[in-house]
C-alpha positions in Angstrom: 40.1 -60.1 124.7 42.0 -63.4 123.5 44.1 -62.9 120.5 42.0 -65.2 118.8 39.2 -63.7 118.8 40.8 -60.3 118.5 41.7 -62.2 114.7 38.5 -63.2 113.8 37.0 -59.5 114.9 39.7 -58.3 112.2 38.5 -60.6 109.9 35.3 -59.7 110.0 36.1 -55.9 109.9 38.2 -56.7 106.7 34.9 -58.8 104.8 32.4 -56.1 105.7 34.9 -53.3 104.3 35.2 -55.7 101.2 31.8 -56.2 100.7 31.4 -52.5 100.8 34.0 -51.7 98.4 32.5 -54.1 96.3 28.8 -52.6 96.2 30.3 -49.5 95.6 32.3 -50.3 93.0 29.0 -52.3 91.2 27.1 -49.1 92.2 30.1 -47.0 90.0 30.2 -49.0 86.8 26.0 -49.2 86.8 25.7 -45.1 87.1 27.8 -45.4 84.2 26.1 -48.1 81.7 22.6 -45.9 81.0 24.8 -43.6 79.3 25.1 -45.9 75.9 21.7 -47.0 76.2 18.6 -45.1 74.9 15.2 -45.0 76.4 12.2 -43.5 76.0 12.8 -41.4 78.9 16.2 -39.7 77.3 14.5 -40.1 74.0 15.8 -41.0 70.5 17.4 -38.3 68.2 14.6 -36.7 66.9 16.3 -36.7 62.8 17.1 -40.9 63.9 12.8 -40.9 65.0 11.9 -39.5 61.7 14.1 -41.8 59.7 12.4 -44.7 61.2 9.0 -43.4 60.6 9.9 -42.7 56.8 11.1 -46.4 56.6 8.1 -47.2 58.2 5.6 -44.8 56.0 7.9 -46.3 52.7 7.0 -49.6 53.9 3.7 -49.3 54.2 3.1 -47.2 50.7 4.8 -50.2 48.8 7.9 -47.6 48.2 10.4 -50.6 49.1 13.0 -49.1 46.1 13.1 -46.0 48.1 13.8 -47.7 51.5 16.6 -49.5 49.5 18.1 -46.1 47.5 17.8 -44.0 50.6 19.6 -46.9 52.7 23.1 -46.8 54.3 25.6 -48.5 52.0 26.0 -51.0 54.6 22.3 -52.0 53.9 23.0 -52.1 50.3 25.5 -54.1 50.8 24.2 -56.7 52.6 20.7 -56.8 50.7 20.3 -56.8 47.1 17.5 -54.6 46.3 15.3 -58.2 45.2 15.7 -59.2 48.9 14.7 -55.8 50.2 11.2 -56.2 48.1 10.9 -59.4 49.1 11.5 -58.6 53.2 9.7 -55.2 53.2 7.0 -56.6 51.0 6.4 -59.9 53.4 6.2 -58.0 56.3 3.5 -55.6 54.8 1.4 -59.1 53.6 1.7 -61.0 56.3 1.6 -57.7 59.2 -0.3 -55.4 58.1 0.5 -51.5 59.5 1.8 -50.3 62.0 -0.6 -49.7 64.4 1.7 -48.9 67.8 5.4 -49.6 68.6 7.3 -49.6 72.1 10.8 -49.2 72.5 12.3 -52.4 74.2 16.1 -51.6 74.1 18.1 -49.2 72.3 21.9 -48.8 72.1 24.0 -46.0 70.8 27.7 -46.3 69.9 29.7 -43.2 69.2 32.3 -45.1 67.2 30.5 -48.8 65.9 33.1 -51.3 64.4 32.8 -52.7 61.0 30.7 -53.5 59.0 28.9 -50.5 61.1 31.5 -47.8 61.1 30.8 -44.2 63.1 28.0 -43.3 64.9 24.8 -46.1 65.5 22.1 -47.1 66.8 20.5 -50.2 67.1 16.5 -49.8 68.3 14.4 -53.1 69.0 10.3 -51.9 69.5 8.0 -54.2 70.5 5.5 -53.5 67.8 1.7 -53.7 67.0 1.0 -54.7 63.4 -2.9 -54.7 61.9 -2.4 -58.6 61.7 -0.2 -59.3 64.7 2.9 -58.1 67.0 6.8 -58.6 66.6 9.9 -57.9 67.3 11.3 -54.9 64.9 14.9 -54.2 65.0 16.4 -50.8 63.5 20.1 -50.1 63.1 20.7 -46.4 62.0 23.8 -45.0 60.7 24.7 -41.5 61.1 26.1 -40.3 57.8 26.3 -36.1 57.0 23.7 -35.4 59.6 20.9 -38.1 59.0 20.3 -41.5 60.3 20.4 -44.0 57.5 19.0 -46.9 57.6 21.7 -49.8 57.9 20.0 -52.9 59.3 16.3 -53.8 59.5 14.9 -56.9 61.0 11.3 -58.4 62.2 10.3 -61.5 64.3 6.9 -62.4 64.2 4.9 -65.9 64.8 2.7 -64.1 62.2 5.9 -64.5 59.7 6.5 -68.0 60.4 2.9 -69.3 59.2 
C-alpha cells in the first residue's frame, strides 16, 4: 500500500470515528431533554391538573375575582384585577366553554428565574372552545404545595374579530 493512500485510509477511519462520536453525543444530550418537558404520556401533577381546571370552572362561572384572589402574586402583580375581568371575561364572550383541550408542550423548571421564582410550569393546550379553538397558555407556580396560577394567556382568530 502507497503511503498515500495509507493517509487517506486514516483519514477516513478518523471522520467515521468522528461522526460516530458525534451521533452519540447528540443521542446523550436528547435522552436527557424529555426530562424538563411534560407530556401527556408522563402526565401533569395531578394538584397542578386540578388547578387548571378550577381556573377553567372559575372562568366559565363568571368567578373572575376568585381566579384573581386565588392567583400567584406574580399574577397579581402583573394584572390588576380590572384587566383580569376584562381578559377572563373576553375569552368567556367571545369562546364560549371549554369543550376539549390537548396538551401541545409543557415545561417544568425546578428552580424558574424571576419574575417566576421556584418551581413552574408553563402548559400551552390546543383547546376547543363552544365558539372556536386557540392557543391556551398556563404558567403554574408551586407555592406550599399547590400550583398557583401565575400567567394565563389565549390566542384565538375568534379573539381578534
Amino acid at each position: 500500500m502507497n503511503p498515500k493512500a495509507k493517509v487517506e485510509g486514516h483519514k477516513a477511519k478518523v471522520q467515521r470515528s468522528s461522526l460516530v462520536l458525534t451521533f452519540a453525543f447528540c443521542l446523550f444530550i436528547l435522552a436527557f431533554l424529555p426530562a424538563c418537558a411534560v407530556d401527556e404520556r408522563r402526565g401533569i401533577p395531578p394538584a397542578a391538573q386540578a388547578a387548571i381546571d378550577g381556573v377553567t370552572e372559575d372562568v366559565a362561572a363568571g368567578r373572575d375575582a376568585k381566579v384573581y384572589g386565588e392567583a400567584a402574586e406574580e399574577w397579581r402583580a402583573a394584572v390588576s384585577a380590572e384587566e383580569n375581568a376584562r381578559l377572563l371575561g373576553r375569552v368567556r364572550e367571545r369562546l364560549g366553554r371549554v369543550e376539549s383541550r390537548t396538551l401541545h408542550t409543557g415545561r417544568e423548571q425546578q428552580s424558574a428565574a424571576a419574575p417566576l421564582n421556584g418551581h413552574a410550569l408553563e402548559l400551552v393546550y390546543r383547546t376547543r372552545f363552544e365558539r372556536g379553538e386557540a392557543m391556551e397558555k398556563f404558567t403554574l407556580l408551586e407555592r406550599e404545595g399547590r400550583w398557583l396560577l401565575a400567567g394565563y394567556t389565549v390566542s384565538s382568530d375568534v379573539l381578534k374579530q
